[in-house]
Legacy VTK file of the C-alpha trace (Angstrom):
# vtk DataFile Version 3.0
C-alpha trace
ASCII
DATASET POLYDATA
POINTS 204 float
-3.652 0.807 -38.269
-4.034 2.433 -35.397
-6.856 4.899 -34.699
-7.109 8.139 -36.825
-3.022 7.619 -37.675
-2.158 8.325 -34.064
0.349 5.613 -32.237
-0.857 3.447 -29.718
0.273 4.461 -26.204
1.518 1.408 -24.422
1.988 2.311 -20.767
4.786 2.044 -18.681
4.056 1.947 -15.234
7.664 0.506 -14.181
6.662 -3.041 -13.817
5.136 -3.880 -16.800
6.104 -6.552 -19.937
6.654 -3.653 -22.423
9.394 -5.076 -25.133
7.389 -7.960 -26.136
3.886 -6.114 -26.035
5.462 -3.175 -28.066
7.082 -6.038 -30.745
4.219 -7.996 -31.341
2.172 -4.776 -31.536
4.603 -3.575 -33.934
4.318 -7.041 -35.554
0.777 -6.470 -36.778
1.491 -3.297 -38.265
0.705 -0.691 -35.307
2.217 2.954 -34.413
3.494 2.359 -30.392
5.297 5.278 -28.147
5.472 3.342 -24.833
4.659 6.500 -22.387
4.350 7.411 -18.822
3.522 11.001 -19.880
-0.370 11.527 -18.958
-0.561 13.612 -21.483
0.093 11.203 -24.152
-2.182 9.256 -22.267
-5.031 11.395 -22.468
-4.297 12.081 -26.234
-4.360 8.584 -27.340
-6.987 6.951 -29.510
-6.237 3.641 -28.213
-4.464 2.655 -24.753
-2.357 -0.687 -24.071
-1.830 -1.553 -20.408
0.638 -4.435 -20.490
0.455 -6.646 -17.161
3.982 -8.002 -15.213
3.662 -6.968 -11.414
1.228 -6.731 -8.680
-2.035 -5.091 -8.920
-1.320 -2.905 -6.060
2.171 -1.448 -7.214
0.522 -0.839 -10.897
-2.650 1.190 -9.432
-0.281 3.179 -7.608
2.660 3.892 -10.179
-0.434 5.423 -12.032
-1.878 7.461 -9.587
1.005 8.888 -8.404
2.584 9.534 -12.305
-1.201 10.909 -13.171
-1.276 8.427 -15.913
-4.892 7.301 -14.120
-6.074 10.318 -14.521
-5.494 10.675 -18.344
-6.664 7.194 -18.811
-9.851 7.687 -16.876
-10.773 11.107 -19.283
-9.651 8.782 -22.202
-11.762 6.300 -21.580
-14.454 9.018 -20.723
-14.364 10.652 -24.040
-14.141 7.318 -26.080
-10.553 6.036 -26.641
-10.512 2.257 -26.813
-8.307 0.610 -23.710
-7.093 -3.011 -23.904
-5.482 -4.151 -20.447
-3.183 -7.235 -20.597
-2.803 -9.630 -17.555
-2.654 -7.059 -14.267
-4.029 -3.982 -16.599
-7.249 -5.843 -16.370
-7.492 -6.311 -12.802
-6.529 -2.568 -12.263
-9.777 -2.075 -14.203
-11.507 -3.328 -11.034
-13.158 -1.590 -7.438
-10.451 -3.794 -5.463
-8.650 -6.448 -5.262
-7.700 -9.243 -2.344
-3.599 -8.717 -3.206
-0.849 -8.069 -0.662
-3.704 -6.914 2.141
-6.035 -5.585 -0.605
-5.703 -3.235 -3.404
-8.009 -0.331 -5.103
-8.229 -0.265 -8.645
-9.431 2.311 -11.149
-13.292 1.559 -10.117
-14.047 0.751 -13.953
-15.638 -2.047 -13.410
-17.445 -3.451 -10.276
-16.141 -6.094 -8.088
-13.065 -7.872 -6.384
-10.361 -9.304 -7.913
-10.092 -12.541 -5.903
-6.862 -15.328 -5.582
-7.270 -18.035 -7.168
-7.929 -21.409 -5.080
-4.681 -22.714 -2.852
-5.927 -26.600 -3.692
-4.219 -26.067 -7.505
-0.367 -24.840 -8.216
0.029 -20.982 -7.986
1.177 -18.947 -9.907
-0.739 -20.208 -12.946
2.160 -20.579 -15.475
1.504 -22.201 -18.969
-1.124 -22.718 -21.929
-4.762 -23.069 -20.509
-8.042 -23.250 -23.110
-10.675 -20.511 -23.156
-14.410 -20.627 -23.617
-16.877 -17.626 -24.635
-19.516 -16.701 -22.800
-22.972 -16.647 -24.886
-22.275 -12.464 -24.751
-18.606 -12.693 -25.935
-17.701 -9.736 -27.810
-16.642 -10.515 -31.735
-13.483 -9.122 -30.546
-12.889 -11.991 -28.658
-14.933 -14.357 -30.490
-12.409 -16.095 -32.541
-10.514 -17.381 -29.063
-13.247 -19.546 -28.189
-11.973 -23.033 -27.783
-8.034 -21.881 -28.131
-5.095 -21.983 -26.216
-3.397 -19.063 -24.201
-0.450 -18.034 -22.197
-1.513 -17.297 -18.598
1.120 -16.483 -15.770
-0.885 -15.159 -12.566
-2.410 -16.284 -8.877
-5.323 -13.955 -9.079
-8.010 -13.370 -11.138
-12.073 -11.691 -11.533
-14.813 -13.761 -11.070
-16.095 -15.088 -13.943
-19.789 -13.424 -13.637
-17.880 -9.598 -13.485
-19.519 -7.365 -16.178
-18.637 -7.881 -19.445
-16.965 -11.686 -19.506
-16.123 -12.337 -22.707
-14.032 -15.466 -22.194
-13.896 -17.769 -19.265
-11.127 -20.432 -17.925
-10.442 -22.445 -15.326
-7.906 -23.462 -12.691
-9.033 -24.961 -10.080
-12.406 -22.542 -10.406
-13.599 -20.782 -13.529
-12.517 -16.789 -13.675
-12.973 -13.753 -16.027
-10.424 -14.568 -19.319
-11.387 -11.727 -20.980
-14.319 -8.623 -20.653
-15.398 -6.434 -23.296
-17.770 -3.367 -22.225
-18.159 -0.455 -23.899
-14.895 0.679 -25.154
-12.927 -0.894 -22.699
-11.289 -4.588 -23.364
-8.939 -6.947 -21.297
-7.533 -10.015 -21.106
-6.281 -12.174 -18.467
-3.457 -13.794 -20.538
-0.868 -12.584 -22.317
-1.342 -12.224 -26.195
2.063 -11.340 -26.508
3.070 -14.748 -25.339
0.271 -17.232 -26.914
1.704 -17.120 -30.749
-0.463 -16.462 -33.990
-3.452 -16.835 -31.609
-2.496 -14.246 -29.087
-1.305 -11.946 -32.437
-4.232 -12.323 -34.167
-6.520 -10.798 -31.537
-3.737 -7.713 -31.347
-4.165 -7.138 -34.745
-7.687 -6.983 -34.311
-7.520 -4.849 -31.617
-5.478 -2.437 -33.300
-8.136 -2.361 -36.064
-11.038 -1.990 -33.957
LINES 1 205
204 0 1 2 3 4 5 6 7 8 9 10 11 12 13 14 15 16 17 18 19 20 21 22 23 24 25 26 27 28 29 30 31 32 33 34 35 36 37 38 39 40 41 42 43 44 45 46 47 48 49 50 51 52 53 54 55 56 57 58 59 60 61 62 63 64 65 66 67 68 69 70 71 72 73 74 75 76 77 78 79 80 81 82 83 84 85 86 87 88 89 90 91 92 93 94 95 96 97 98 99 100 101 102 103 104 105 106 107 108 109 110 111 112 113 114 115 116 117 118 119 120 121 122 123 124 125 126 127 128 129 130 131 132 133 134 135 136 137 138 139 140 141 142 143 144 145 146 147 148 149 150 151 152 153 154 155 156 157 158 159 160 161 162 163 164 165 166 167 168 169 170 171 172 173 174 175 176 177 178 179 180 181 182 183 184 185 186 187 188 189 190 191 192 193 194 195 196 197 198 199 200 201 202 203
């Protein structure tokens, strides 16, 4: 269950894929109060940022509701963060997006577009490989099948890389460092595989 019996706060930063996050959290067995209340935020033992939405219009929604400000202190003190799709890249210094974006600064370097010669967005089931680092978190994924649905992407040699992928040039899939843990794809959308790393997640 979730950490010391508290609910997972899923945030809502008005652009984000809450109802099927929140159901297939609920669907291995976790507390969720989806929340745009920092304080909430800054009470919770474990943080979901679902990703739907440009990296720019998330960073902002959350500075301007203070909800980056209560994450930042929550990470600070030790709650565990998972960031789905575009709540990883808001992890980053910056990003290349609609003229250029800046993220929460969490982890260093640019999130980057992915290459024009291939089909953008990247919509569908790609496979992912760990890195010799990989987190056991993510362990289990290596070799599997995910749901991706996105045009940008961090380089796969950011801090942390857990998982790689490719389309049309090899990116961050997932990072792990510290207490802080994010995933390029959906989980929500990739079936037992996607559910299974939830529910591990949850029992961190």
């Amino acid at each position: 269950m979730s950490g010391q019996g508290r609910p997972i706060a899923l945030v809502d930063y008005g652009a984000g894929n809450l109802r099927s996050v929140e159901n297939a959290l609920r669907a291995v067995g976790a507390e969720v109060v989806v929340t745009r209340d920092p304080e909430v935020v800054g009470n919770a033992e474990r943080i979901v940022v679902p990703g739907q939405g440009s990296m720019p219009a998330c960073a902002e929604a959350m500075r301007q509701s203070g909800v980056a400000g209560a994450l930042l202190a929550s990470i600070e003190r030790g709650a565990k963060l998972l960031g789905i799709c575009v709540g990883l890249q808001i992890l980053f210094e910056r990003g290349v997006e609609a003229g250029g974006a800046r993220g929460l600064g969490l982890v260093k370097g640019t999130i980057g577009k992915l290459p024009e010669t291939v089909k953008l967005p990247h919509i569908g089931w790609s496979p992912v490989r760990a890195t010799p680092a990989c987190h056991p978190l993510f362990r289990p994924l290596d070799g599997q099948y995910v749901y991706f649905a996105h045009s940008y992407a961090a380089p796969a040699d950011a801090a942390g890389t857990a998982l790689v992928a490719t389309h049309g040039s090899t990116y961050c899939a997932a990072l792990a460092s510290g207490n802080l843990f994010a995933v390029q794809f959906h989980p929500e959308k990739s079936q037992k595989v996607g559910l299974s790393l939830l529910d591990r997640f949850v029992r961190l």
